[in-house]
Structure formats: C-alpha cells, structure tokens
N, C-alpha and C positions, 0 to 999 in steps of 0.2 A: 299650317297656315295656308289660305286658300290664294292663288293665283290673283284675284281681284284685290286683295286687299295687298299683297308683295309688288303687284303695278302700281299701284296707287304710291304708297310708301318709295318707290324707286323716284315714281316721277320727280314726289313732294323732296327729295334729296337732290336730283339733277336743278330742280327749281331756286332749291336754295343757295345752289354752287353762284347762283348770282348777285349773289348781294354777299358774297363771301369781302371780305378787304383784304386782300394781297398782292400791297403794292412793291411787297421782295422779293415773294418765292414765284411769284404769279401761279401757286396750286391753290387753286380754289376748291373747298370741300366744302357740300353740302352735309344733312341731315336731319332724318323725318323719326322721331322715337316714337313708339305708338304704345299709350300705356293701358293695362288690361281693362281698363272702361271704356277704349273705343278714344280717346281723345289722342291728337297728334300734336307733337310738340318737335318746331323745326331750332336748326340753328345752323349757323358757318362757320368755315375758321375766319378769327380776327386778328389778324400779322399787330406787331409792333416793334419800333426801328428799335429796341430796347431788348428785342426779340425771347425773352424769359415770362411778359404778360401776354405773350402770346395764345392764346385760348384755340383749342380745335372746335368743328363744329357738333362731335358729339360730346364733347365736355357744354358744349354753350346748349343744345338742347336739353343733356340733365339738368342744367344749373337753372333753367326757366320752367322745368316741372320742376322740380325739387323744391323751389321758390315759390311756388303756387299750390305747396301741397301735397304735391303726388308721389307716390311711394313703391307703386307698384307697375311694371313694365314687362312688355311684349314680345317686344322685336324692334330693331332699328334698323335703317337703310342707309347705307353711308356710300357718297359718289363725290368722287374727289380727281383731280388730273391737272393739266395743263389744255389750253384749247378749250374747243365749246362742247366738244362729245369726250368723257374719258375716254384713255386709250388701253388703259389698266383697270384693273381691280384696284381699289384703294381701302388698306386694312386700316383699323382703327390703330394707333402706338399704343404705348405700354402703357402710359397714364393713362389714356382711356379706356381701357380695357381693364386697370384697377377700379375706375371708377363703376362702370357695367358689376363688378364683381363687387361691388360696394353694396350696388343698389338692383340685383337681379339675381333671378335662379340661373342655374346650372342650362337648364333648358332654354332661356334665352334664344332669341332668333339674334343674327345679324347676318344679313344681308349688304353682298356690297355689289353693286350697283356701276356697268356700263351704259344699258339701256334698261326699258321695264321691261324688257324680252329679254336682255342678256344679263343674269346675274348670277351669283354665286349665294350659298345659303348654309350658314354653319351654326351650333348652337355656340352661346360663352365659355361653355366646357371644354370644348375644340380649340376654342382661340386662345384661351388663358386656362391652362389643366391645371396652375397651381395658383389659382388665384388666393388671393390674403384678405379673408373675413374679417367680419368684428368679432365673430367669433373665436376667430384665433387670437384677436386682443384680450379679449375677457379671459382668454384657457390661460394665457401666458405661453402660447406653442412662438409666438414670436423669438420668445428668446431660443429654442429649439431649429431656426432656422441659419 
C-alpha cells in the first residue's frame, strides 16, 4: 500500500476520533476502512452508560459498509487515545479483530495510527493468527476447538 493513500487513511481516522462519544472512558477512537473499490467508510467508538452497546469505531465502520453493500476490504486505520494527539498505538480488541476475520483476507492491512507520519502497519494474520471463519462454521472444526 502506497504512502499517500496510508496518509490519507491515518488522517481520515485521527479526523474521526472527533466525533467519537465518550462521555466515560474519554478514549476517543477514530476509523477510516478503505474497501477494495477505492471507497472509504469512517466510524468512532460510541460509549454507553449501560456500557455492553457499547460499539468501537471499527466495528461502527464495518457495520456502515456492510449496511450499504460492501463486502470486500483493504486496509483500516485505527487512532484511538486520550488528548488531542494519540500518545500510543491503539490496537483494535478482540471483537474487532473477529469481525476483520469475518469480513477480510489474511492479508488485510491495519494500520494504527499516531500521526500520518507515525504509524505502525501489520496484516490481520499478525493481529488475529487464529482467527474463526465461516468456514470453520460450515466444517464444524468449531467443535474441534
């Protein structure tokens, strides 16, 4: 993935961290999914006092491709922290990274995001090495696990 389009994706993720709602944790996560046609789909996390409909920002940008369609994906950029500049890396949890394994290859990009000059770059193979198919629904290897 080329340099210009991993800026672009970075920003679009720090961009979103503001419109994030987090009136609890105050970690406001952005995220820019970029799906293989070139279209970008953002989302944040959405806190609530009830804190189990809680939604991250990359579960809330699949759920709005997914919603409109789209099936197939690139790369996501996810910038998440406290403050106006992350201070960390901010990795996607476990639910999200099932969902990534849901709906993406092995090769997957995710990038996570301090600045567009400072980021980090791993495929979904890296992040989740045993992620859980539909495919392993349909073998029945679930009961195997």
């Amino acid at each position: 993935m080329n340099k210009r389009t991993i800026k672009k994706l970075a920003q679009t993720a720090l961009d979103m961290r503001k419109m994030a709602y987090v009136p609890f944790s105050h970690h406001a996560v952005g995220a820019a999914l970029l799906a293989k046609d070139g279209h970008v789909y953002t989302g944040c996390n959405i806190e609530n006092s009830s804190y189990s409909p809680t939604i991250c920002a990359e579960r809330t940008a699949f759920a709005k491709a997914v919603s409109e369609g789209e099936r197939e994906f690139t790369a996501i950029a996810i910038a998440g922290g406290f403050g106006e500049v992350p201070e960390t890396y901010c990795a996607p949890c476990g639910v999200c990274r099932q969902v990534m394994v849901e709906f993406c290859d092995k090769d997957f990009v995710v990038i996570l995001v301090k600045t567009p000059e400072d980021y980090r770059q791993y495929t979904l193979e890296e992040i989740m090495p045993l992620g859980f198919k539909i495919e392993d629904v349909a073998a029945g290897k679930y009961a195997e696990r």
